[in-house]
C-alpha positions, 0 to 999 in steps of 0.5 A: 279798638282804642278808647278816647281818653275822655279828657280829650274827648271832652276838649273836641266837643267843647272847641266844637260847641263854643262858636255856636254858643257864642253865637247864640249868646250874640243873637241874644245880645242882638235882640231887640232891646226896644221890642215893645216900640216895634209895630207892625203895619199891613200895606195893600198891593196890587190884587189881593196881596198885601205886604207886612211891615214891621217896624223899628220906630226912632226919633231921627231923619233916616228911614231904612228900607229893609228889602228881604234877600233870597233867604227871607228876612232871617230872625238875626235881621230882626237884632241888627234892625233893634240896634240901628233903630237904638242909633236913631235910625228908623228900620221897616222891614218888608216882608215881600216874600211872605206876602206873595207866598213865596219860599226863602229861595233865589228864583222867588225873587224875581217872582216878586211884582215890581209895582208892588216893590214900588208901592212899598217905597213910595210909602216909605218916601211919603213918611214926613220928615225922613231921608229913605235909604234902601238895604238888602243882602245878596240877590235881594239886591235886585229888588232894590235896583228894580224896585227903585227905577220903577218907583222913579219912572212912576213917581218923577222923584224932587229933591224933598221926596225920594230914595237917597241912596242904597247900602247892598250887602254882597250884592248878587246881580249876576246873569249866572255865577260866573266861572273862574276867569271869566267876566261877571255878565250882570242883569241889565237893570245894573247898567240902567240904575240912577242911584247912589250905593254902598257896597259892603263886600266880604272878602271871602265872598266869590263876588269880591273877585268883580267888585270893580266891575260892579262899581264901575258899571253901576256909576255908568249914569253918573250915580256915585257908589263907593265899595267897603271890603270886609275883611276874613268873612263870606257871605252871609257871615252874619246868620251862618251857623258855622261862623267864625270868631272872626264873622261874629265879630263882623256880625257885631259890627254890622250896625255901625257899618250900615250907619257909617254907609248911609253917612256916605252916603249923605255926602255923596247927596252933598257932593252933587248939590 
């Protein structure tokens, strides 16, 4: 059997290795640059539960509510929430999932009690001096929209003291995933959501095929929600370990998409005052 010239051989690994150490070298980059200022808080909940905070302290008057996806709060959140903190924006991140105990998996997040969802809110929303926006990736979008209309139903919201709106990241609120040419049959909680949203959908997520779908049915109650397309990524494209140049750029990126959605998200609070 022929031998493989090692040049070449050398040349394979190496073009296989380089986008892994580019991202490694980009999670680095990403890491926080302020760690010393990030606390962590402990809220209790309902029962013997508790959910961990971990906060991301900054001067200005956003607040990001970091709700975990199906994945957990993996450890590249931790660089994008650093960064947004570094813009000026405040980032908690709550740790539900490990709160209950539960595993990074889909079916644990509607294991997760919606008072306890709500608790964290009204916490976040109880902070002087801060507009509260709510952000998640994937199913975790479900927490948001299930976690905010129970907030609201428990605590008539007023202008001075409520969730502003809510950035989701390829959100995943199907019934089940729906089948090539076939409608999207999305929770009920969609249709039944009052609540201002930035959609940032990859283009090479399978989501992106019902994205009007989607805005369409979550602006049914008169709530605004604008969607941004991110061209050449797939979901989860900022913690995959086979991403490609393109979706590290796109990782690199992500803080100042979120940034620029809560700025829409400001206007469409002007728009309807």
């Amino acid at each position: 059997m022929d031998t493989m010239n090692p040049q070449l051989l050398f040349f394979r690994i190496l073009r296989k290795w380089i986008p892994i150490c580019r991202v490694i070298l980009l999670v680095l980059f990403l890491s926080p640059s302020i760690s010393d200022a990030v606390t962590e808080e402990e809220i209790r909940l309902a029962g013997d539960a508790s959910v961990l905070l971990r906060i991301y302290p900054a001067s200005g008057n956003r607040l990001l509510l970091w709700l975990p996806s199906e994945y957990g709060l993996v450890d590249e959140t931790h660089g994008l929430a650093s960064r947004l903190a570094t813009a000026g924006i405040e980032v908690w991140q709550a740790g539900l999932l490990a709160g209950h105990f539960l595993p990074p998996l889909p079916s644990s997040i509607n294991k997760i009690p919606l008072v306890d969802i709500a608790t964290v809110i009204d916490y976040a929303v109880s902070k002087k001096g801060k507009n509260v926006y709510v952000f998640a990736d994937g199913r975790g979008a479900l927490l948001v929209l299930r976690g905010v209309k129970k907030w609201q139903r428990l605590h008539k919201p007023i202008k001075s003291r409520s969730v502003k709106g809510a950035v989701l990241l390829s959100p995943s609120l199907y019934v089940e995933t729906p089948r090539p040419g076939q409608d999207a049959l999305y929770l009920p909680i969609v249709g039944r959501s009052v609540l201002n949203t930035v959609i940032l959908q990859p283009k090479l997520s399978p989501w992106y095929w019902w994205r009007d779908r989607l805005q369409a049915i979550l602006m049914q109650r008169g709530s605004a929600c604008e969607v941004r397309v991110l061209d050449g990524v797939r979901d989860r494209f900022y913690f995959r370990p086979d991403a490609t140049s393109v979706e590290i750029t796109m990782l690199e990126r992500l803080p100042s998409l979120i940034q620029e959605s809560i700025t829409r998200l400001e206007r469409m609070q002007d728009r309807r005052h």
